[in-house]
C-alpha positions in Angstrom: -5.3 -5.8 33.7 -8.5 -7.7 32.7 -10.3 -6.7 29.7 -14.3 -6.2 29.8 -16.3 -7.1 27.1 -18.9 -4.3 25.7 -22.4 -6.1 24.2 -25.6 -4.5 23.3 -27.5 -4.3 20.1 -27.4 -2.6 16.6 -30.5 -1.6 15.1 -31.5 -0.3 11.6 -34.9 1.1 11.2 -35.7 -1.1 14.4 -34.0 -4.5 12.2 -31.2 -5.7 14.6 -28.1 -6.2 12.4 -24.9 -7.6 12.7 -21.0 -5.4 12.9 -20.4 -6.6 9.6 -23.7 -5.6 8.2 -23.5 -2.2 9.9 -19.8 -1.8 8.5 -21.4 -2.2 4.7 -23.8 1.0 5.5 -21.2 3.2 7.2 -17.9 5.3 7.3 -15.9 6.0 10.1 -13.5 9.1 10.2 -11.0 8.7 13.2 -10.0 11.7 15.8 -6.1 11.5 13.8 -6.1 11.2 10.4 -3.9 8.4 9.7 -2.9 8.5 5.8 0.3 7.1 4.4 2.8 10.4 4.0 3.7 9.7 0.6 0.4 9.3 -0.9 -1.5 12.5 -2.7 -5.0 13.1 -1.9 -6.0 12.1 -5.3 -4.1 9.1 -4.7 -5.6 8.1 -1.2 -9.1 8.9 -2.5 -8.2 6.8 -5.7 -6.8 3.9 -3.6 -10.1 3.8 -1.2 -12.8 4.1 -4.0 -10.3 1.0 -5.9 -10.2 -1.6 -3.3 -13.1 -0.7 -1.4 -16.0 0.0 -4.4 -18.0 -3.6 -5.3 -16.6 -5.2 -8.9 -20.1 -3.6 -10.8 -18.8 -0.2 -10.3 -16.1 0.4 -13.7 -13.2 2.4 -13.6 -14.5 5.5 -15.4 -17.4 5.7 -12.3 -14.9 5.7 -9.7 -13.0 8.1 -11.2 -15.9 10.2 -12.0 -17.3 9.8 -7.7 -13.3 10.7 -7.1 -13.2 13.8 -8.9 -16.8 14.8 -8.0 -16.2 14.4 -3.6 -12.5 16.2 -4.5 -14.8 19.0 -5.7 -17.6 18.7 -3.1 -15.0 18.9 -0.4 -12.8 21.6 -1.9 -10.1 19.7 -2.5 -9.3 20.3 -5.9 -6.2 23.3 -5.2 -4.3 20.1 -3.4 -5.5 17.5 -5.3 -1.3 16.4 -6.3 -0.3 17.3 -3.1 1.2 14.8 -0.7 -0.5 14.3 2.7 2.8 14.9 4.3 4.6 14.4 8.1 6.6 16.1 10.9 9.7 15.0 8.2 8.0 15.6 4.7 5.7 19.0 3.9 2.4 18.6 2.5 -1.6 19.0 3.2 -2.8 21.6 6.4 -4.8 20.1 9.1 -8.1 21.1 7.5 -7.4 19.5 3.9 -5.7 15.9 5.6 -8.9 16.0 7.6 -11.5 16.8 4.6 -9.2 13.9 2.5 -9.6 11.1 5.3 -13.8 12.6 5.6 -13.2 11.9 1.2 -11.8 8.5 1.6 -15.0 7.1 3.7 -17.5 8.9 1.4 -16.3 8.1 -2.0 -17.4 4.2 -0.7 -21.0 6.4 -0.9 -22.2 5.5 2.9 -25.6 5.7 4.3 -24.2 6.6 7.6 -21.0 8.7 8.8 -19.6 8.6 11.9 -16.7 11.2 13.0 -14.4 11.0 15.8 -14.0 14.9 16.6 -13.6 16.3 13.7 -12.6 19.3 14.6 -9.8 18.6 17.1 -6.5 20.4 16.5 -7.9 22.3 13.9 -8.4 26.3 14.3 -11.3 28.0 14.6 -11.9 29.1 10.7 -10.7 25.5 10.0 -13.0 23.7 12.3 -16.3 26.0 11.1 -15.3 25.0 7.5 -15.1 21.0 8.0 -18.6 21.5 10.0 -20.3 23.4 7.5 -18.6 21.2 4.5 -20.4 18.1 7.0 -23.7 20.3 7.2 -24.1 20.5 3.5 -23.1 17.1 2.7 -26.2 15.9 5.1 -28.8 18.0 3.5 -27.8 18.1 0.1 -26.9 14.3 -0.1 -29.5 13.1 2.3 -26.9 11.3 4.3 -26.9 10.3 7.8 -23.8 12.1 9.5 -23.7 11.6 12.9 -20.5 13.3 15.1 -18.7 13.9 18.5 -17.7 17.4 19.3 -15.7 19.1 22.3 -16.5 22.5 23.4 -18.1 23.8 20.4 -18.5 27.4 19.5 -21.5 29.0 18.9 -21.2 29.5 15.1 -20.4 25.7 15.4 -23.0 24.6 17.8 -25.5 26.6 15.5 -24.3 24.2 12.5 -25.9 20.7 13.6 -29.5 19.9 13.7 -29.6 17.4 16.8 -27.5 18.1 19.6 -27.1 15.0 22.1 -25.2 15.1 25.6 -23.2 12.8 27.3 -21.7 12.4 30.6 -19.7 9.4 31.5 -21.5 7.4 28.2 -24.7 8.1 29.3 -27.5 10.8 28.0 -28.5 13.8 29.4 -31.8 15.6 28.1 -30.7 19.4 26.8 -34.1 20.3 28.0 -33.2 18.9 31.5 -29.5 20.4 31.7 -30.8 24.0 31.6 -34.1 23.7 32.9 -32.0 22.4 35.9 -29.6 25.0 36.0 -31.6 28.1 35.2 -33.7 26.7 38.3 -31.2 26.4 40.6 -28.6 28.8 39.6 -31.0 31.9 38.9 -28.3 34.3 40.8 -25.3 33.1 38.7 -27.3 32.7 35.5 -28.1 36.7 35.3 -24.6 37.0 35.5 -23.4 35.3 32.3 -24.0 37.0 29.0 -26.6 35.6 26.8 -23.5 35.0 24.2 -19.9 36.3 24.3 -18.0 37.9 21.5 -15.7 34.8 21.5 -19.0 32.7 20.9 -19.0 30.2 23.7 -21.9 27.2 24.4 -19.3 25.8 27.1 -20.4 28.4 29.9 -23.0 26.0 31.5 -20.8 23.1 31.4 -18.3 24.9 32.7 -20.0 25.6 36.2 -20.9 22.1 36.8 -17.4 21.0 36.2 -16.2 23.7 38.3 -17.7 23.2 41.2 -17.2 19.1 41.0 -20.8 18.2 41.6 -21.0 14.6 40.8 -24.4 14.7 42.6 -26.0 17.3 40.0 -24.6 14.7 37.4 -26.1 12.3 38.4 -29.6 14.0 39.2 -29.6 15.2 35.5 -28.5 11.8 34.1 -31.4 10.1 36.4 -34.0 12.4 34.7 -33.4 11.5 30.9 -35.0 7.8 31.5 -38.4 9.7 32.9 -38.2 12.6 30.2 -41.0 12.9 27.0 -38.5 13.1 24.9 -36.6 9.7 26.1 -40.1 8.0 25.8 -40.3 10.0 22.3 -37.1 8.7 20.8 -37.8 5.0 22.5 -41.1 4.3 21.1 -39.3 5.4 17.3 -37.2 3.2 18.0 -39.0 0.6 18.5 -41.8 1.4 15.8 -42.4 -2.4 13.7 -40.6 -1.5 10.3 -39.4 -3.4 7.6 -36.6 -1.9 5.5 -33.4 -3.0 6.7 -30.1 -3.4 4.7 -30.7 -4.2 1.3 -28.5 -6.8 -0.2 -26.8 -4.3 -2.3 -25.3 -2.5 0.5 -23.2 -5.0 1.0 -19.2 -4.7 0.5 -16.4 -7.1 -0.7 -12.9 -6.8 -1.3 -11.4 -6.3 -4.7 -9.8 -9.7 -6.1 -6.9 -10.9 -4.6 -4.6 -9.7 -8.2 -6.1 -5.8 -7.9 -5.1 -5.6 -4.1 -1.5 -7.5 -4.7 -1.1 -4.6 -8.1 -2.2 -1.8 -6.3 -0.3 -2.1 -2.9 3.0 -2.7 -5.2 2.4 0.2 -6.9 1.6 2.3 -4.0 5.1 0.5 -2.4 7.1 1.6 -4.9 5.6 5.2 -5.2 6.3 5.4 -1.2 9.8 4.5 -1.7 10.5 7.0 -4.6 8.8 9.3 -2.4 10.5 9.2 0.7 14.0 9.7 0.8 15.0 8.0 4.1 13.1 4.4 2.4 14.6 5.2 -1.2 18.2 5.2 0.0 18.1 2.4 3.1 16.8 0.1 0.3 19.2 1.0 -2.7 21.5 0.4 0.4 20.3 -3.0 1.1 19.4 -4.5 -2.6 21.7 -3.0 -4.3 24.8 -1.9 -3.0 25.0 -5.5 -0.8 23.5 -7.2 -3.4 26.6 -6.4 -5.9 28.8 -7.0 -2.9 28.1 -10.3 -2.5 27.8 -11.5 -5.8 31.1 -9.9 -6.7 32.6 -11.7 -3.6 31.2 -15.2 -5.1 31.4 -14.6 -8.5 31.4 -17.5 -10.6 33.8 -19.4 -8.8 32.8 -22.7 -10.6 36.6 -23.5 -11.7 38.0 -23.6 -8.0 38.8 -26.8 -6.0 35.7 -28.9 -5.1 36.3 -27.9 -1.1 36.5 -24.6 -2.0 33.3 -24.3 -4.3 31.7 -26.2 -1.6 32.6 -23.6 0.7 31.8 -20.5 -1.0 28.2 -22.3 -2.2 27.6 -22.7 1.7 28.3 -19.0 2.3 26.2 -17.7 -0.1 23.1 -19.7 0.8 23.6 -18.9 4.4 23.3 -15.5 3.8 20.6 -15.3 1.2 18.1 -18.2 3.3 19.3 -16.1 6.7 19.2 -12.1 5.0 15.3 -12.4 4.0 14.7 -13.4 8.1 16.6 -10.8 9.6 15.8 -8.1 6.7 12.0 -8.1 6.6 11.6 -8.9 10.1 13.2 -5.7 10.9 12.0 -3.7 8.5 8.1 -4.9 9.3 9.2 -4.4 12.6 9.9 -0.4 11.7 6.7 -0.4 9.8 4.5 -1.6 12.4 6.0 0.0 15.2 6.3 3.4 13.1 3.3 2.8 10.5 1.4 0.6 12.5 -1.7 2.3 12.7 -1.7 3.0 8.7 -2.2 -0.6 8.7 -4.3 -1.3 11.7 -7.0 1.8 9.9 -6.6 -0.1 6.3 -7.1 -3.4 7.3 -9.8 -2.6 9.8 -11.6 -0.7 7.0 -11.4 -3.6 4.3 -9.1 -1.9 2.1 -7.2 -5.1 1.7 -6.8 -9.0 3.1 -3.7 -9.9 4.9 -2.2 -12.0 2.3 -1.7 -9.2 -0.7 0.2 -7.4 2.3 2.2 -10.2 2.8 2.7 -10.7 -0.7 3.8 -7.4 -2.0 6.3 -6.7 1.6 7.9 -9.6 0.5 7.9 -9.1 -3.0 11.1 -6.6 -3.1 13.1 -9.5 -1.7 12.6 -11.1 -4.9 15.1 -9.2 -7.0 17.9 -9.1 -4.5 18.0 -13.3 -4.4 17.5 -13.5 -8.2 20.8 -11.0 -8.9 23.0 -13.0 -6.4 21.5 -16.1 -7.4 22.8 -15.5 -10.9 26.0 -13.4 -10.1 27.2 -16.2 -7.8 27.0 -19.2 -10.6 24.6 -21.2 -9.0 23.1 -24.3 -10.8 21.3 -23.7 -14.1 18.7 -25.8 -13.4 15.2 -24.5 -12.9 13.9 -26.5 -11.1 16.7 -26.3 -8.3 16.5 -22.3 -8.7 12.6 -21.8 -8.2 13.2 -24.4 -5.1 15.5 -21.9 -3.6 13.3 -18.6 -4.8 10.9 -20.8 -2.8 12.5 -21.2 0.5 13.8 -17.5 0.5 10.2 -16.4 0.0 9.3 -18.5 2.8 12.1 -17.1 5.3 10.9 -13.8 4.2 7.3 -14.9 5.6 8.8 -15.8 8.7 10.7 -12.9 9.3 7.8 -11.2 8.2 5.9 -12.5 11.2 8.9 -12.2 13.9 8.7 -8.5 13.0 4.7 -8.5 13.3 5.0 -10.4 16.1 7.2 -8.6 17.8 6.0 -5.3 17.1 2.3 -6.1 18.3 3.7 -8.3 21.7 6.2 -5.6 23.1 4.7 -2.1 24.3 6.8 0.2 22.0 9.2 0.0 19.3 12.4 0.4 21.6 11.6 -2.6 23.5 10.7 -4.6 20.3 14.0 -3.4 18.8 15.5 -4.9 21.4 14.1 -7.7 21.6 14.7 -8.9 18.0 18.3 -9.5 17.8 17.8 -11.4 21.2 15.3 -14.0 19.4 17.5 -14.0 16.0 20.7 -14.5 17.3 20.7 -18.0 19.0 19.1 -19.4 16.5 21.3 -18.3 13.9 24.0 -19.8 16.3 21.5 -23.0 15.9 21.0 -23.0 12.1 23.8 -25.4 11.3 26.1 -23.2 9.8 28.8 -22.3 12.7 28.3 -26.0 14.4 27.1 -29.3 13.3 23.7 -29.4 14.9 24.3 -33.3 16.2 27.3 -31.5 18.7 25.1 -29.3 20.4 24.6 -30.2 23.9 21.3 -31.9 24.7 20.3 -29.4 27.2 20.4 -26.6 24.2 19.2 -29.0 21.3 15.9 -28.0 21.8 16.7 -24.7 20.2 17.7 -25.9 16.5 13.9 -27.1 16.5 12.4 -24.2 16.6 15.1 -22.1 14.9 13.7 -20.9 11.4 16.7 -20.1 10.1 18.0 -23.9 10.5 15.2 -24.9 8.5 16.1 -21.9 5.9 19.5 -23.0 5.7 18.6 -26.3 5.4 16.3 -26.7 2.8 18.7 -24.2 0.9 21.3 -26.5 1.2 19.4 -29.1 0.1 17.6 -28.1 -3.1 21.3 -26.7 -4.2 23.8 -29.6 -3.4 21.9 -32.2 -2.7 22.2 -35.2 -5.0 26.1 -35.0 -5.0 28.3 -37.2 -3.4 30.1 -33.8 -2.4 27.0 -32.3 -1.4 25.7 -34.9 0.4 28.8 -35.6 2.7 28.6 -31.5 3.2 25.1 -32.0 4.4 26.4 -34.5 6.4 28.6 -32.8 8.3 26.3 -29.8 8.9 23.2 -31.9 9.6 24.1 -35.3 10.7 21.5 -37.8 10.7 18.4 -36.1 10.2 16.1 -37.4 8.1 14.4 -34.1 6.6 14.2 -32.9 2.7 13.5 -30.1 0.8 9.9 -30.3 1.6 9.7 -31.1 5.5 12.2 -27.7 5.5 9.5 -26.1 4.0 6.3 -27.1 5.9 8.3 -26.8 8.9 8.6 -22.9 8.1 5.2 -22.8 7.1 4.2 -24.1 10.6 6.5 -21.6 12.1 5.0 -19.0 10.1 1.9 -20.0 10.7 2.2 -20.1 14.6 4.0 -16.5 14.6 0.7 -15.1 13.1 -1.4 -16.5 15.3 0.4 -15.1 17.9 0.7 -11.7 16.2 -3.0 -11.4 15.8 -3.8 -12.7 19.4 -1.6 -10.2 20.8 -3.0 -7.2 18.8 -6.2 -7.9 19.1 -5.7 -7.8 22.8 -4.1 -4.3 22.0 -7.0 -3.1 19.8 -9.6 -4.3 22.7 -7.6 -2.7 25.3 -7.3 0.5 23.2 -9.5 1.0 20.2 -7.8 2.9 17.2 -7.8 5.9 17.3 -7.9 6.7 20.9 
């Protein structure tokens, strides 16, 4: 389906500004309030006003605005409690929806925009976010601006503009029921002036029910003519000077806060959540002591046979960081994905100190094996392989990212990763010497990671040996690659798989904004 492209212009006391520039002034609050489970509301608050507050602002202030908007929203009874899930108790509707409101106002915006806040909340719940909005716009001075659906009266009575639309386009409130108390005087004397269940829909109602796309039309055709159209235009366009002042603007936190905070918050969530805690003591412990009891220090055996084991146990720890972080990024995306589509969107962080701290718990697995297993004491050989397996893990990184943002839903994408991994596992040199493989397949090896993983591995561990070397050999053949082509070539790869990550989620965001 072809994607159309929305333009227009943003305006600011009648100065045209840019997205960025509006996004320095404003908040958004989605229709579902997407929040990591495992976080409390202290925390999420904590984490928003942290990355997302400019460098001048020092701790004790934010912690000071965090406390005061947990106050001002009446949060403080569930300040430690966790947000919560379908799997893990925490928050009600009303308090998740007050903490995602708290997360866009600690930043202290000029304007906030909400995405119906009060849907699939209660009645009690929805009056209480509306009037906690109402006195946060008069006592604060902010702009808030909202979209409701079907409000009731005791609602309706809360805001202090009201603004219709049908199908994206304004209708005058003066027009709607000067229109309808004209020509529906007979039905009109048969509605109450206001139920006891408090009702504003009534109106609405009859046009919808009888399907009159004429009468929508008439009333959307009479808003361009109307005084107050002309009204609201000519403000509009009234010559002023105060735009965005240069302080408005927002940057990120530094690279080292967002890589601190996001490992922290990492290993809160898996403390926090059972399922994560025990899949990962699974994965980095349990197979970690596995295979380093399987390998361990087997220095003394038979040079064929050290050879051997050395070339098992750096297939498996260049190959395990592909196939584990690409599926578990693919599980976070295609589970979690909108927690990071709403965090990245919002600045919270830059894709980097994501990378950096999903890769990060790789780390300790490859550093017990490496020294469980007896590998070469030399530095500069180990921090050469803590190198590579840090760059597989970026490349399954991206398979996972790419995969989950190219395939319509996690099933699919499930699917479809073992059907891109295996072959070119089959391809990485391990199971046949890459110079055998028919020319009609060869192409494959090029564009396998996991050769390249291997590889390099292989390289930086044995290479230099007269052993090693004929082993290298015999895996490789001919080619004419080191440590560092290995390297660049998975950068490349790595590189390419982003690109095509981002291309294919952007075309997902365009097609259906967040949120929606």
């Amino acid at each position: 389906m072809k994607i159309g492209s929305q333009t227009g212009q943003i305006s600011v006391n009648s100065v045209p500004v840019t997205g960025s520039q509006m996004k320095d002034i404003s908040g958004f609050v989605f229709q579902d309030d997407v929040i990591l489970s495992t976080m409390t509301v202290t925390e999420a608050i904590t984490m928003s006003a942290t990355l997302r507050l400019p460098k001048s602002v020092s701790p004790e202030e934010r912690t000071k605005r965090v406390n005061q908007i947990i106050e001002e929203l009446n949060l403080g009874k569930c300040r430690d409690t966790i947000i919560g899930d379908t799997h893990i108790k925490g928050v009600s509707g009303g308090e998740r929806k007050r903490c995602a409101m708290a997360m866009e106002m600690v930043t202290n915006p000029q304007v906030l925009f909400l995405d119906e806040p009060t849907s699939g909340l209660d009645t009690f719940t929805a009056f209480s976010v509306i009037q906690t909005l109402r006195s946060i716009a008069h006592n604060d001075g902010r702009t808030i601006v909202a979209t409701i659906h079907q409000p009731s009266s005791e609602i309706y009575h809360l805001f202090d503009d009201l603004l219709l639309l049908a199908d994206g386009r304004i209708i005058n409130p003066a027009d709607f029921f000067f229109y309808h108390i004209v020509n529906n005087e007979d039905e009109l004397s048969l509605i109450p002036l206001q139920e006891e269940s408090g009702s504003v829909e009534v109106l609405v109602q009859r046009v919808d029910g009888e399907s009159n796309r004429d009468r929508i039309e008439r009333l959307l055709g009479l808003w361009p003519e109307s005084d107050a159209c002309k009204l609201i235009t000519a403000a509009v366009e009234a010559p002023c000077t105060a735009g965005i002042s240069e302080d408005a603007k927002r940057t990120l936190a530094s690279f080292g806060t967002q890589c601190m905070y996001l490992l922290g918050r990492e290993s809160r969530n898996s403390f926090r959540n059972p399922m994560i805690l025990r899949q990962r003591t699974v994965q980095y412990t349990v197979i970690g002591i596995i295979i380093g009891l399987i390998y361990l220090k087997q220095n003394g055996q038979a040079e064929n046979v050290a050879l051997q084991n050395a070339m098992g146990v750096l297939f498996f720890v260049s190959i395990n960081g592909i196939f584990s972080v690409s599926q578990e990024n693919l599980m976070v995306f295609g589970k979690a994905k909108h927690v990071f589509m709403r965090e990245y969107g919002a600045g919270y962080y830059s894709l980097p100190a994501y990378f950096l701290t999903k890769v990060g718990v790789e780390i300790p697995l490859q550093i017990f094996i490496y020294f469980m297993v007896g590998m070469s004491n030399d530095v500069g050989r180990y921090f050469t392989l803590i190198g590579i397996v840090i760059l597989a893990s970026f490349v399954g990184f991206s398979i996972g990212v790419c995969c989950a943002c190219s395939f319509p839903n996690l099933e699919v994408a499930l699917l479809a990763v073992p059907l891109i991994l295996m072959p070119m596992m089959l391809f990485s040199g391990f199971f046949v010497n890459t110079s055998q493989i028919p020319v009609w397949l060869r192409w494959i090896k090029y564009v396998s990671p996991m050769k390249y993983a291997f590889e390099g591995a292989i390289r930086s561990q044995l290479g230099g040996t007269s052993a090693g070397d004929k082993l290298i050999d015999s895996l490789f053949g001919d080619e004419q690659l080191n440590v560092t082509h290995c390297c660049l070539i998975l950068l490349l790869i790595m590189i390419s798989l982003i690109g095509l990550a981002y291309y294919n989620l952007r075309k997902l965001v365009i097609a259906k904004p967040i949120g929606k």
